[in-house]
Z-matrix of the N, CA and C atoms (Angstrom, degrees):
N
C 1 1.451
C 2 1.529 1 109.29
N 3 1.491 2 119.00 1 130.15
C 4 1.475 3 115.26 2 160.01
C 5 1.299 4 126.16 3 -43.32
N 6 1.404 5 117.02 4 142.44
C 7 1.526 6 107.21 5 152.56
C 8 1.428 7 127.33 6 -36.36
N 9 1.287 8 133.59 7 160.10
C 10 1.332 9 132.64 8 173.33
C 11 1.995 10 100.96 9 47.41
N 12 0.377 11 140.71 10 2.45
C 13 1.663 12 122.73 11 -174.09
C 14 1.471 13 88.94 12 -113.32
N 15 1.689 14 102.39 13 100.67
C 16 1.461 15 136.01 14 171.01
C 17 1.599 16 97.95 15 -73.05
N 18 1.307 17 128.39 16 -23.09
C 19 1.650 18 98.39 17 -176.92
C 20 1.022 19 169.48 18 -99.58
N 21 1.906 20 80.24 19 11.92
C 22 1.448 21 111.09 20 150.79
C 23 1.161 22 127.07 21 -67.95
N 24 1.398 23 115.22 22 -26.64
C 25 1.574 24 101.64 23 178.92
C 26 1.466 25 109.01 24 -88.64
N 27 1.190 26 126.92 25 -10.93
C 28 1.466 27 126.82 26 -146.29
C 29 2.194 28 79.73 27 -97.40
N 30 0.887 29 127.32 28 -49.18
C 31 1.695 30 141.44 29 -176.80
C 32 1.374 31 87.23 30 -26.85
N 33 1.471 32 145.78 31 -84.78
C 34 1.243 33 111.56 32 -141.79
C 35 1.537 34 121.44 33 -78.98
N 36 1.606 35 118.91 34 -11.17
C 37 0.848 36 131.68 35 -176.93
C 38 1.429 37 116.28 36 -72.42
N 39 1.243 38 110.79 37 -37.23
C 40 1.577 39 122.13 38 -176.84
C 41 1.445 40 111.68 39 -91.45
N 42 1.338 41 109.09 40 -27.59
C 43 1.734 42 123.79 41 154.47
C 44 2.053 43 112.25 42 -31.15
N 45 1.473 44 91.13 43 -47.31
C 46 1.519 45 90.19 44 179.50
C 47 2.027 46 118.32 45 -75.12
N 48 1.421 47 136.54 46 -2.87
C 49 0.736 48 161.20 47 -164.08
C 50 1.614 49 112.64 48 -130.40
N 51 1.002 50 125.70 49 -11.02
C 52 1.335 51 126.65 50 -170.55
C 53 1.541 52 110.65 51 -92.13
N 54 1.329 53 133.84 52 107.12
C 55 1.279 54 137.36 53 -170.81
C 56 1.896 55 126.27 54 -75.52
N 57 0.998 56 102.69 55 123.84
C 58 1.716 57 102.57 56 -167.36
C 59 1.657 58 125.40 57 35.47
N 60 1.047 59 119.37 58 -83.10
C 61 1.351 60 119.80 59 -160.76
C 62 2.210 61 100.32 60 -110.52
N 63 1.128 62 108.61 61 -19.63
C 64 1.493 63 116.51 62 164.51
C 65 1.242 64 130.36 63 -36.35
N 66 1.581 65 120.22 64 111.27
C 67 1.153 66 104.06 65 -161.66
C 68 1.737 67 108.88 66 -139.53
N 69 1.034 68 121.87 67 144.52
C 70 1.680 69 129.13 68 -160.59
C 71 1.885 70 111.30 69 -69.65
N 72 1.423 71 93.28 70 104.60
C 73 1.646 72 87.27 71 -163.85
C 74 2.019 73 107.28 72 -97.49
N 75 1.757 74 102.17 73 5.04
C 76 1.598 75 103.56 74 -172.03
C 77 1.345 76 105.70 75 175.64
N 78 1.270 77 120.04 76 135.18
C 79 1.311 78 129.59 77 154.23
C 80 1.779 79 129.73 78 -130.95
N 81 1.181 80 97.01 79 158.71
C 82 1.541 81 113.37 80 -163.25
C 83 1.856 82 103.65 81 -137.14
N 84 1.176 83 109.25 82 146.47
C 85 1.570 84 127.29 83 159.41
C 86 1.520 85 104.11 84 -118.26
N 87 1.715 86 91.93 85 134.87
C 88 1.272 87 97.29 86 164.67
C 89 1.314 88 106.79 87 178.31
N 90 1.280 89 110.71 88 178.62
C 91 1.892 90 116.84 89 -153.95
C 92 1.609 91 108.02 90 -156.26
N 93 1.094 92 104.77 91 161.34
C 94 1.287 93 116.71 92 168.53
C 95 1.840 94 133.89 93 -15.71
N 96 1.654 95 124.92 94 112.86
C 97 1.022 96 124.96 95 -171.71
C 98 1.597 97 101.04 96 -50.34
N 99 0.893 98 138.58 97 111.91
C 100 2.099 99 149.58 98 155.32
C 101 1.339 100 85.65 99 149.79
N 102 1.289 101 143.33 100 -37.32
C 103 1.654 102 128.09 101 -146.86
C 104 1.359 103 138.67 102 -61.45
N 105 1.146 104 89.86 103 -24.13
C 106 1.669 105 119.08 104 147.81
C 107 1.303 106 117.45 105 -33.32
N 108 1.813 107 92.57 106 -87.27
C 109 1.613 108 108.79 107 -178.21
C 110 1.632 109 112.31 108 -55.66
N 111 1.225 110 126.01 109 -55.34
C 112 1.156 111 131.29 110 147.80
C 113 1.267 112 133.23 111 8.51
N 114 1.522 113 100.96 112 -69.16
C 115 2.091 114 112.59 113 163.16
C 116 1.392 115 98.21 114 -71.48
N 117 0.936 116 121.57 115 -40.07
C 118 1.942 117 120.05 116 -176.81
C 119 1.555 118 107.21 117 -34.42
N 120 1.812 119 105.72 118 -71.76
C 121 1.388 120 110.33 119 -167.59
C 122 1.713 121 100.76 120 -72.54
N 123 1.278 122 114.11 121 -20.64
C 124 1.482 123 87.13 122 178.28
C 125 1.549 124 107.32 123 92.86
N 126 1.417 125 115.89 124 146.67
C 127 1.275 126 148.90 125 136.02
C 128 1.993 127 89.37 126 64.01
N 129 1.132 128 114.85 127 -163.08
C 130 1.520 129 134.41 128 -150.96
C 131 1.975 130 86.82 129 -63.35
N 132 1.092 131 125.02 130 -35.95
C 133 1.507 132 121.29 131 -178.10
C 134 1.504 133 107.93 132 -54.80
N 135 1.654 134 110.29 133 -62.83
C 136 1.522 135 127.30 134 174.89
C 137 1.240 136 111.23 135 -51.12
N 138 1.535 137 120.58 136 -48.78
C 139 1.110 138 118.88 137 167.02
C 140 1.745 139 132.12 138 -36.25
N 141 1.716 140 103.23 139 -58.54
C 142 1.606 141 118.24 140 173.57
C 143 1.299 142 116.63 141 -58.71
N 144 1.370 143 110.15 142 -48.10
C 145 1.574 144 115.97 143 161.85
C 146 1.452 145 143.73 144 -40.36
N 147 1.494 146 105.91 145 -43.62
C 148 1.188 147 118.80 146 148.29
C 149 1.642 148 132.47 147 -67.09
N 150 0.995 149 105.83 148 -51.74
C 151 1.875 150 118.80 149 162.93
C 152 1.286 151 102.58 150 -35.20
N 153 0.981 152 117.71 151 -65.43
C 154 1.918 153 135.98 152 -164.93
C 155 1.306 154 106.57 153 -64.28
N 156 1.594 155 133.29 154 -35.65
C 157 1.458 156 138.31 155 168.85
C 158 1.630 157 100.72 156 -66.29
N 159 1.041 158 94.71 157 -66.28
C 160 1.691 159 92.42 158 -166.86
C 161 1.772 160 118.14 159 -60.01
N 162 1.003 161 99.97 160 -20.26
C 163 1.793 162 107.25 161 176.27
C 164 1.316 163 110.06 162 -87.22
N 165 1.229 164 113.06 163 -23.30
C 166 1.915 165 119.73 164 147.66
C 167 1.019 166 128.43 165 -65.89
N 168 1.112 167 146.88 166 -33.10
C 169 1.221 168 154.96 167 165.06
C 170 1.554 169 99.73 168 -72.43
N 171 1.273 170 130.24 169 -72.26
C 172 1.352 171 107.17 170 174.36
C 173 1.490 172 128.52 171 -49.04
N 174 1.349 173 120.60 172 -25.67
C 175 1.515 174 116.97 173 -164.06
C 176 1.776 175 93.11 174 -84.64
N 177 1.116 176 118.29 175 -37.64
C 178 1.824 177 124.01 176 170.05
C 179 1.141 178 105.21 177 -48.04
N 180 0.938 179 124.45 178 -3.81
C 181 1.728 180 110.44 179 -179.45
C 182 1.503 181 118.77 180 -130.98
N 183 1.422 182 101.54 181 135.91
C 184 1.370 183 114.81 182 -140.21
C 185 1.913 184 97.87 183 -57.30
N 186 1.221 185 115.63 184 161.26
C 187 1.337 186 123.45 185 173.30
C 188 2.024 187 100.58 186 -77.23
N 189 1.604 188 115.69 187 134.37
C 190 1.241 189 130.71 188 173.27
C 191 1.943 190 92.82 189 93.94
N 192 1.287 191 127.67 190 -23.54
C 193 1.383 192 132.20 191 -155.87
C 194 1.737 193 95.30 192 -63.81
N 195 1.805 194 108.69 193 169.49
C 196 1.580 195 94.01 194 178.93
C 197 1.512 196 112.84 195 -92.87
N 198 1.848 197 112.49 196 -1.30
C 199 1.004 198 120.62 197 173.40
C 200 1.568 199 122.64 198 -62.08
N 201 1.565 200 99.95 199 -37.37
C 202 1.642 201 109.80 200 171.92
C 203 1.926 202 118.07 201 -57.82
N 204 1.765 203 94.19 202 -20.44
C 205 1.607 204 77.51 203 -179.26
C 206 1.380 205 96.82 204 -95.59
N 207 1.215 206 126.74 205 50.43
C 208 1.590 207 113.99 206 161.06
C 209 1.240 208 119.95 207 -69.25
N 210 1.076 209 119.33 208 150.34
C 211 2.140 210 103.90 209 163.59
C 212 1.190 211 110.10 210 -97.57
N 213 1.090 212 112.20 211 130.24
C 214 1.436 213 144.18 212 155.29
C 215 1.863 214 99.99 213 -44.24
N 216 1.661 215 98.93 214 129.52
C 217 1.305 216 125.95 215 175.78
C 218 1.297 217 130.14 216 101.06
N 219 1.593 218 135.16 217 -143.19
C 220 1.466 219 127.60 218 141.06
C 221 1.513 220 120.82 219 -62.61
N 222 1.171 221 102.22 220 142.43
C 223 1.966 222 105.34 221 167.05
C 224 1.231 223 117.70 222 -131.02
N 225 1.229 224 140.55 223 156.80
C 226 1.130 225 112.45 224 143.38
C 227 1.693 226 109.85 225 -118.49
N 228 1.491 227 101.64 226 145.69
C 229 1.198 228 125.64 227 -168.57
C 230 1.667 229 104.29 228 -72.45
N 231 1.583 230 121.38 229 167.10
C 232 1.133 231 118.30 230 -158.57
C 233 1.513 232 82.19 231 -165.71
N 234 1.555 233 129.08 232 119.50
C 235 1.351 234 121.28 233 177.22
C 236 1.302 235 95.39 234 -123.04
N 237 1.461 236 124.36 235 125.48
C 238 1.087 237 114.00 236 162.86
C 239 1.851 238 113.64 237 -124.40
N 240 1.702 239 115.27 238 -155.52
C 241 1.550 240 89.15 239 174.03
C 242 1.199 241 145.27 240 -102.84
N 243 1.474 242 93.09 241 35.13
C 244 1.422 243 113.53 242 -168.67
C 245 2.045 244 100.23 243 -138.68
N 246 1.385 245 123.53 244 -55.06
C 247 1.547 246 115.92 245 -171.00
C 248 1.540 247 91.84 246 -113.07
N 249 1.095 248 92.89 247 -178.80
C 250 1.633 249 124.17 248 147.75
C 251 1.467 250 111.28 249 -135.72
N 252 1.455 251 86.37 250 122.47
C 253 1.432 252 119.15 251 -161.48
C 254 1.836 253 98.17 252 -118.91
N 255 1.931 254 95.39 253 119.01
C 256 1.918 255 99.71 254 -178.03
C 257 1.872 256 90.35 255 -115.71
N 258 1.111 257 91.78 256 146.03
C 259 2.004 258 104.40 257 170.43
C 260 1.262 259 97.60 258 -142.19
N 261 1.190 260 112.85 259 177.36
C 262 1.518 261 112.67 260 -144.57
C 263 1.828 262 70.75 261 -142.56
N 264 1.628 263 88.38 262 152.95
C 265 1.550 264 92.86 263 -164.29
C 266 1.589 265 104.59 264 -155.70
N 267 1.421 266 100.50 265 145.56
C 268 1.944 267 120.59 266 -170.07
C 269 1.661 268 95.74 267 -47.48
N 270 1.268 269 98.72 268 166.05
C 271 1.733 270 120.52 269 179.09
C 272 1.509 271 95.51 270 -63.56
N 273 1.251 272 118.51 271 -46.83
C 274 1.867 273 103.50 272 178.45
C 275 0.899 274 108.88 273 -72.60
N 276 1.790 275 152.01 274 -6.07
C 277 1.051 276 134.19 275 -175.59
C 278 1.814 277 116.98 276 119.57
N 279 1.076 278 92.46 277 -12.55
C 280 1.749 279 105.29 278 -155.99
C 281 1.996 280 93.16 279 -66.95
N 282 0.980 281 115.59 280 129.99
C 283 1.650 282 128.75 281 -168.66
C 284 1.897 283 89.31 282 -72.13
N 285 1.517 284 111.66 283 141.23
C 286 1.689 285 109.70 284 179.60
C 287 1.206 286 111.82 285 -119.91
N 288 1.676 287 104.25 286 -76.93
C 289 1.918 288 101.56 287 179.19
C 290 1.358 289 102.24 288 -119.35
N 291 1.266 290 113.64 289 -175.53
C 292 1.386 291 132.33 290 -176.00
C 293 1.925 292 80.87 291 -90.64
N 294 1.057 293 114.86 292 158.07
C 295 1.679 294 127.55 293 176.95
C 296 1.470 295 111.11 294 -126.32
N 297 1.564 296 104.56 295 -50.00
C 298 1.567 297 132.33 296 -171.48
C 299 1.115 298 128.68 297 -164.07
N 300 1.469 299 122.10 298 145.79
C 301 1.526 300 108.89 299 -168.48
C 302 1.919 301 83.16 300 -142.65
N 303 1.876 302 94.03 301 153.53
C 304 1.901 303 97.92 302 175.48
C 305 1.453 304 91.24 303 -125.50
N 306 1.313 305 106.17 304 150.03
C 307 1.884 306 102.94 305 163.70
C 308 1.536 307 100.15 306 -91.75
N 309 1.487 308 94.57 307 156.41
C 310 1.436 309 101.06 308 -157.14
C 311 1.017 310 101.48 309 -81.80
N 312 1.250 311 130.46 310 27.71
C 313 1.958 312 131.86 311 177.09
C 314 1.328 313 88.21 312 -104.46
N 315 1.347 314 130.54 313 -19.49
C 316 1.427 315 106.91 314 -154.11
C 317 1.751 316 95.53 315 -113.65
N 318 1.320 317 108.99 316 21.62
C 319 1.738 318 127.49 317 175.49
C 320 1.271 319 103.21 318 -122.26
N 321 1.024 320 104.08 319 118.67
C 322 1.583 321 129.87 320 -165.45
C 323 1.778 322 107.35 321 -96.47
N 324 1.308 323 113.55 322 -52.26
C 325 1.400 324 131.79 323 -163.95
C 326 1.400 325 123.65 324 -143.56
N 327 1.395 326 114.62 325 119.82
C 328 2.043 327 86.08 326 155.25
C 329 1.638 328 92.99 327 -138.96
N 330 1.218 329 104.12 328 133.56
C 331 1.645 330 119.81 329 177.41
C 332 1.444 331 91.97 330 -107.59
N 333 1.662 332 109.77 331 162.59
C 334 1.412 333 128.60 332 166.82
C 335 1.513 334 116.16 333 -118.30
N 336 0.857 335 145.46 334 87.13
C 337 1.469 336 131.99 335 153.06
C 338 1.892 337 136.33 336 -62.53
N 339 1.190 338 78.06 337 113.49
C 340 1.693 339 90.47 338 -160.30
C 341 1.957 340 92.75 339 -66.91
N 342 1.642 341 85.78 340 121.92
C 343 1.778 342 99.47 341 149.82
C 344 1.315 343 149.57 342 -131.69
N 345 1.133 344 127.82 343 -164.84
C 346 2.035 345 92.85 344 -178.71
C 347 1.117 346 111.80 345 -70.16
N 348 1.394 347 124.04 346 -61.29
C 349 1.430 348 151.02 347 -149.44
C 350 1.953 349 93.38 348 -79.60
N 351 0.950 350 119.65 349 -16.42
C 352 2.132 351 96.53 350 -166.45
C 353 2.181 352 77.34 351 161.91
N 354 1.135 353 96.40 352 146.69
C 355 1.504 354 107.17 353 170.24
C 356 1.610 355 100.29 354 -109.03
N 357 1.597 356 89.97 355 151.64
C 358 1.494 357 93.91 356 -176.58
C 359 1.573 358 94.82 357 -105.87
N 360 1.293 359 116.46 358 164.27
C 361 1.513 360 138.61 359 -166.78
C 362 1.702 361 92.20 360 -145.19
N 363 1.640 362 100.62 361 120.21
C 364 1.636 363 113.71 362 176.03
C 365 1.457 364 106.91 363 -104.10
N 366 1.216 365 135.58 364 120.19
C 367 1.577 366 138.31 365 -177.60
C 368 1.469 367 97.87 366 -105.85
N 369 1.226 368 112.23 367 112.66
C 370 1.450 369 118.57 368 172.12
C 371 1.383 370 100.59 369 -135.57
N 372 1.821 371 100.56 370 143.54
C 373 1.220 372 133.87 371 -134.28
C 374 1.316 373 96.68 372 -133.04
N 375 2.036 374 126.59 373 164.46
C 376 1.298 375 121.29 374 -120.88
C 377 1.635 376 71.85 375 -109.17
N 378 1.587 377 119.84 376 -12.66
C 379 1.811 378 107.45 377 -168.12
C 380 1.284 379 95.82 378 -92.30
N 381 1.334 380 135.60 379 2.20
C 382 1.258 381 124.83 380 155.73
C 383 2.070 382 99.84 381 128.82
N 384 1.103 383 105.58 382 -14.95
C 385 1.329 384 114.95 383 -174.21
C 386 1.530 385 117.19 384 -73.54
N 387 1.247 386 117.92 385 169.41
C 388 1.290 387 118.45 386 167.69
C 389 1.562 388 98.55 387 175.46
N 390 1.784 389 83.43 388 178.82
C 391 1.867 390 107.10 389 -154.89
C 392 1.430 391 106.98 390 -153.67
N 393 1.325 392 97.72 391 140.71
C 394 1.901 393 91.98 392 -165.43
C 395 1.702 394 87.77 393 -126.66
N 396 1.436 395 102.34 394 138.14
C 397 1.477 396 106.62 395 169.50
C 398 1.458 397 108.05 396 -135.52
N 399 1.405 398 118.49 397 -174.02
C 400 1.292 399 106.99 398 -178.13
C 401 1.585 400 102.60 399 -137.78
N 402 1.490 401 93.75 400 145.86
C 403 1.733 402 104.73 401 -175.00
C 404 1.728 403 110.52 402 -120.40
N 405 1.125 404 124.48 403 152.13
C 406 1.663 405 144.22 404 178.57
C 407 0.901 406 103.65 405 -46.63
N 408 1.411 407 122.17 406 135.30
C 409 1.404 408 112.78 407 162.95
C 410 1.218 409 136.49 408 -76.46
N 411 1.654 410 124.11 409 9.47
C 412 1.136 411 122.58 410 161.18
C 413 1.507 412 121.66 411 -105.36
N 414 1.259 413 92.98 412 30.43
C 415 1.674 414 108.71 413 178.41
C 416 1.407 415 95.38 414 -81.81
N 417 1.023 416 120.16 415 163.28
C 418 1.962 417 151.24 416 161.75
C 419 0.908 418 107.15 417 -55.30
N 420 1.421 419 158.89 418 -0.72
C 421 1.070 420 153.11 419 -105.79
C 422 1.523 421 109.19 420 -108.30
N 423 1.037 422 131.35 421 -28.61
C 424 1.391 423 151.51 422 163.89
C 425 1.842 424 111.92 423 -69.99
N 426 1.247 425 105.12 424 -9.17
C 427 1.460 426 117.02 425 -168.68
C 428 1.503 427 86.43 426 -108.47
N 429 1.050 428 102.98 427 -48.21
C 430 1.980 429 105.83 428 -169.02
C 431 1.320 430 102.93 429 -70.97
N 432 1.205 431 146.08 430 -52.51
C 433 1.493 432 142.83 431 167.83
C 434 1.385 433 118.00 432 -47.51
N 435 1.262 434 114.04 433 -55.71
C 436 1.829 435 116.94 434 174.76
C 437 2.010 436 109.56 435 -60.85
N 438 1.566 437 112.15 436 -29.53
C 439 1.087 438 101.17 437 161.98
C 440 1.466 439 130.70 438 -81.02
N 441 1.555 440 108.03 439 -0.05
C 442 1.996 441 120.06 440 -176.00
C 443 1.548 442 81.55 441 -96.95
N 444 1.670 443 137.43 442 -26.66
C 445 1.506 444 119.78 443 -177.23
C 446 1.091 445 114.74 444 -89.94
N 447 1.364 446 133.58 445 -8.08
C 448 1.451 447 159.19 446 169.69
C 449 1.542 448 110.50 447 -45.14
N 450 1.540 449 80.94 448 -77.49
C 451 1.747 450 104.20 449 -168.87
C 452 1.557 451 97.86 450 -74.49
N 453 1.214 452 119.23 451 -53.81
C 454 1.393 453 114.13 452 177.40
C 455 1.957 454 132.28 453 -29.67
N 456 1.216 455 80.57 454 -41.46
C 457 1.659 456 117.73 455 -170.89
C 458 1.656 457 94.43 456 -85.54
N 459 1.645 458 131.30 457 -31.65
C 460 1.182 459 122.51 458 -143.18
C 461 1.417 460 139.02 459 56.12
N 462 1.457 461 102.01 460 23.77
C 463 1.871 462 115.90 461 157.98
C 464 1.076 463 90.84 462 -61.93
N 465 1.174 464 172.33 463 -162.15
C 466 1.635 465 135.68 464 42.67
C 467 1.651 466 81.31 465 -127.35
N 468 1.429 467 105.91 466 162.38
C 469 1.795 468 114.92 467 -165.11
C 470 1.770 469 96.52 468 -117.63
């Protein structure tokens, strides 16, 4: 398996959730905009820092919006050609439950903006909402977006 290319591991897990002919075209880990910086500074500071990003990002988003059903924390993302599917997953990585799932009509966008520390990824959504988190840089992440323009577009093979 490559570095960063979550979607081999994420396949059997999402295998159990995957409906008839649905099939896993990308995956991504990623967490909360500060969480990064967060582990950086370390200890109860990094800690608040991170808390405080991510409770911003949720409180920015409108109440009933599809941005509000984000989950809170790490996820890992699960694109296939029909949802996006996030589960929340062990300290090694190991994929756990389903958390949340969007149909991909109701995903409008996801851009990446490359930064030093972790790139952020903006998911904007068809009611107008959106949510920016940030993913590793040895994530796929450039693989996972060209496969959300794929399917979006109706490339996908």
């Amino acid at each position: 398996m490559v570095v960063g290319n979550y979607t081999d591991k994420l396949q059997k897990k999402a295998g159990e959730v995957l409906r008839g002919d649905e099939r896993l075209l990308g995956a991504v880990r990623v967490q909360p905009r500060g969480a990064t910086t967060g582990r950086a500074v370390g200890g109860l500071i990094g800690g608040a820092v991170a808390g405080r990003q991510a409770a911003k990002a949720q409180a920015n988003a409108a109440e009933g919006s599809l941005a509000r059903r984000w989950p809170q924390g790490q996820v890992a993302l699960g694109l296939t050609d029909q949802r996006l599917l996030a589960f929340n997953y062990t300290a090694l990585g190991k994929p756990k439950d389903l958390v949340a799932e969007f149909p991909l009509d109701q995903v409008a966008s996801v851009q990446m903006d490359k930064k030093k520390v972790a790139n952020a990824l903006e998911f904007g959504f068809a009611d107008g909402s959106g949510i920016v988190v940030e993913c590793g840089k040895l994530e796929k992440t450039g693989d996972f977006i060209s496969a959300f323009q794929n399917v979006k577009t109706g490339a996908t093979t």
